[in-house]
N, C-alpha and C positions, 0 to 999 in steps of 0.2 A: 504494500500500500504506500505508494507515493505520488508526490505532483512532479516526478522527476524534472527538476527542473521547468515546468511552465513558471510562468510569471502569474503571480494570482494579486488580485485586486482586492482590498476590504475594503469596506466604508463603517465601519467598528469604529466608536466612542468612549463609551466607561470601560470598553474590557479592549482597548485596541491593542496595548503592550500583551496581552495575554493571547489575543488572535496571532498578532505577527509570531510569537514562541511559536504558537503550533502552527503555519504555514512553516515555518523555517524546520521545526524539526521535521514533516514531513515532506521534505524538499522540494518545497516550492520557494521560488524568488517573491518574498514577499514585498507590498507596497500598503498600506496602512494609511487612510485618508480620512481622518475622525470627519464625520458628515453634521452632528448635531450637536447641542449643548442643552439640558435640561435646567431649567430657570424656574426658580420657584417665583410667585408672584409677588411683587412687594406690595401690595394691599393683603393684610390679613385679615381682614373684616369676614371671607367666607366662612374661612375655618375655626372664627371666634361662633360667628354666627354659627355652622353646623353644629359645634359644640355644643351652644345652646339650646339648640334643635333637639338634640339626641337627648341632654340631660331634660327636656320637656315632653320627650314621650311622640313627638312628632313621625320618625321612622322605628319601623320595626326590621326593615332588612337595610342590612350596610355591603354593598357588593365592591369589593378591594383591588383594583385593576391591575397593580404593580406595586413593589415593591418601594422601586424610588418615590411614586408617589407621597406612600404612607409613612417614608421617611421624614420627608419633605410636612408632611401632616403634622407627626410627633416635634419635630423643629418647630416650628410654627407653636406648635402649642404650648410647648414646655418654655418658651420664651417671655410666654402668658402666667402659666400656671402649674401646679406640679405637674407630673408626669401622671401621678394615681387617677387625676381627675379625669382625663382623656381615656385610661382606661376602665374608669368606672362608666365614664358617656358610651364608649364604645360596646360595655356590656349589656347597655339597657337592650340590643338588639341582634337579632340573627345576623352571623358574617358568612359572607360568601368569597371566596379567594379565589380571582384567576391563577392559578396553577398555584406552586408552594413557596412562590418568594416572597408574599408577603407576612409568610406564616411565621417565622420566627422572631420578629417584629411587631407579628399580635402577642405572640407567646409569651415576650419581654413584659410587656402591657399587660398581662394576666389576661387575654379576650380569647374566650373560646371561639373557635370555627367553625361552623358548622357544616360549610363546605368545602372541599378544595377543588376545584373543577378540574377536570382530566384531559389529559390531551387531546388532540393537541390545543386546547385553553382559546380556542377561538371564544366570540361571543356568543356564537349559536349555543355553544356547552354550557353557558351561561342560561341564558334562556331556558334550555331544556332544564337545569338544576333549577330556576327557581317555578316552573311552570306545574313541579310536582309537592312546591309549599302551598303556607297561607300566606304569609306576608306578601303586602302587597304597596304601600308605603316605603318607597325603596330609594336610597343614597346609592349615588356611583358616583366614588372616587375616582375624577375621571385623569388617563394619564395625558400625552403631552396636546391633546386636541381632543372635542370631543365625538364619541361613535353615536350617530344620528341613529343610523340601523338600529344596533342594540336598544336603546333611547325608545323607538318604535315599536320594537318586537315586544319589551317588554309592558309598553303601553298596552298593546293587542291583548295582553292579558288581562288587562285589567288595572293594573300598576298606576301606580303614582310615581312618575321617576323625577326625582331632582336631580342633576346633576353637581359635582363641588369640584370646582377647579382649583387644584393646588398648582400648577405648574405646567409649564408650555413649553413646547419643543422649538429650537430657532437655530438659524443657521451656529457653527463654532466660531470662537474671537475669533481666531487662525483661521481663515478661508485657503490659504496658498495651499496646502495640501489637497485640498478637495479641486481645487484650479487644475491643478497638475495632475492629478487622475484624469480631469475630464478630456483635457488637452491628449492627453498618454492614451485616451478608451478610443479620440479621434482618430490618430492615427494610426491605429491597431497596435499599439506597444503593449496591451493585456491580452493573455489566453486564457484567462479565469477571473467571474469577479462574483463575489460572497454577499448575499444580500440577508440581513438579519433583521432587520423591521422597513416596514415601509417608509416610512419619513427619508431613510435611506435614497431610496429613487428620489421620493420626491427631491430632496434638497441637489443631489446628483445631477438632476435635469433641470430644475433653478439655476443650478451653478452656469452649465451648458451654454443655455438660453441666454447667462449675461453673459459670455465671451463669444456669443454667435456661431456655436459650435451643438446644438441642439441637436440636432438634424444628422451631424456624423456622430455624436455619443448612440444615437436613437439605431443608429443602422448599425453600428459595430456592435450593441447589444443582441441586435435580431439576429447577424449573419455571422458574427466575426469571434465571438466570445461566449464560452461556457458559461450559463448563468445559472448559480447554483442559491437555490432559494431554501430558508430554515423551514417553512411552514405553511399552510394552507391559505393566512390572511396575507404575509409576502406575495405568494401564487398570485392572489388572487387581484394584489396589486399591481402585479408583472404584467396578468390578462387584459386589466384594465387599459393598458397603454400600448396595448399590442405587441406583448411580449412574452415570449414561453420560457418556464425553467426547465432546463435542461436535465438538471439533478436537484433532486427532494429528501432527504433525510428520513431514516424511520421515525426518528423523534425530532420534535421541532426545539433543539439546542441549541448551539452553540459549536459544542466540542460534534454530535453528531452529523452538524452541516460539514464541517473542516474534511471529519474523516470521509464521508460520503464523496465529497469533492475530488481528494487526492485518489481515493478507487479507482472515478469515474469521469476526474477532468480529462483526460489523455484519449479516451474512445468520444467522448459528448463532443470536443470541439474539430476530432479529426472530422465528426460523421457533420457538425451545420457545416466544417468551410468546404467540405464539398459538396455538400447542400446547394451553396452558396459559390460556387468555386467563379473567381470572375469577378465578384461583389465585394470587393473590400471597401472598407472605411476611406471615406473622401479624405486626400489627403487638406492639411488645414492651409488656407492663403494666409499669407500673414503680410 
């Protein structure tokens, strides 16, 4: 199992030093382009207010989207007030966790779980998890933008959904990295690029779009580059834009995607460039 030498692309953020280790130990030529920053909000008036809310009996389900979210949450709150009281609020009511990162974190807090939603942690699992309770007065901590869908679905049940916005995703201080990727995906200098949340693309194809390079990032993704997606809502981002993963991971991690990659980057981008054979990436005028 290796990327024997391909050149493989991340757009990795909190864990980027930890992706480039494992592209490098399994021998790929790593490039590492932190794509996002996660900003918690300087108005704390929500999560004073949710607090409120909760120690008033207002929500009975509290559904937990992330981790850094509820990091971001516990900050916020404990800058106000002990730490016991946020998890005596958070007790008054049913918790539902996308997957398990935010569980050790409730654990810290004393807040029982009630759920931990199972892979691969899309919001549909979410839905089906709370569509077999009663609670129906429902908080979503939501992560760095929020999911309308989910919002919706869970309306269709009958739900009260509020949403609490702790924190926003926005482009990183450092842009030069994520420049030079795009410039690098232009002229075909990647045979691999690593997609782990959607904001990814997004901010990737923002970047594009201000160096007027949109259009060759857009074409060396469909013909020219293995694109290997963590999970189902990735997928399902890649679809939206008119784009296929090429390689899927049995579990939607992280270390899963990596290894999946180096398997399977060596056959997925022999088989699109002669797909494609003829069609490379425009090169860039400058």
């Amino acid at each position: 199992m290796s990327f024997a030498g391909l050149r493989v692309l991340s757009l990795e953020s909190r864990r980027a030093k930890e992706m480039e280790g494992m592209i490098l130990r399994l021998g790929g030529i790593a490039f590492v382009a932190p794509s996002v920053q996660e900003r918690a909000l300087e108005d704390h008036g929500e999560v004073l207010r949710f607090i409120d809310r909760l120690e008033a009996g207002e929500f009975d389900l509290v559904i937990c989207m992330t981790g850094a979210g509820l990091t971001f949450l516990r900050d916020v709150a404990v800058a106000h007030m002990p730490a016991e009281r946020l998890g005596a609020a958070l007790r008054r009511a049913a918790i539902i966790s996308r997957g398990p990162k935010p569980v050790p974190l409730l654990r810290a807090l004393d807040v029982p779980v009630a759920v931990v939603v199972p892979e691969p942690n899309t919001w549909k699992e979410i839905v089906d998890a709370v569509a077999g309770r009663p609670e129906r007065r429902i908080a979503v901590q939501e992560y760095g933008r929020p999911n309308l869908e989910m919002n919706a679905a869970l309306e269709k049940l009958g739900a009260r959904v509020t949403p609490i916005a702790i924190y926003r995703w926005e482009l990183p201080a450092d842009i030069e990295p994520l420049r030079t990727a795009a410039r690098r995906l232009a002229t075909g200098d990647f045979d691999v690029v690593l997609f782990t949340s959607s904001i990814q693309l997004d901010h990737l194809l923002e970047t594009a779009a201000s160096l007027n390079l949109e259009a060759q990032v857009r074409e060396a993704l469909r013909k020219d580059v293995a694109i290997s997606s963590v999970g189902p809502v990735m997928t399902a981002t890649l679809e939206s834009h008119g784009l296929t993963a090429d390689i899927v991971p049995n579990h939607p991690k992280m270390g899963a995607l990596v290894k999946a990659a180096a398997e399977q980057a060596s056959e997925a981008v022999s088989l699109k460039r002669a797909r494609y054979a003829g069609a490379k990436p425009s090169a860039i005028v400058r």
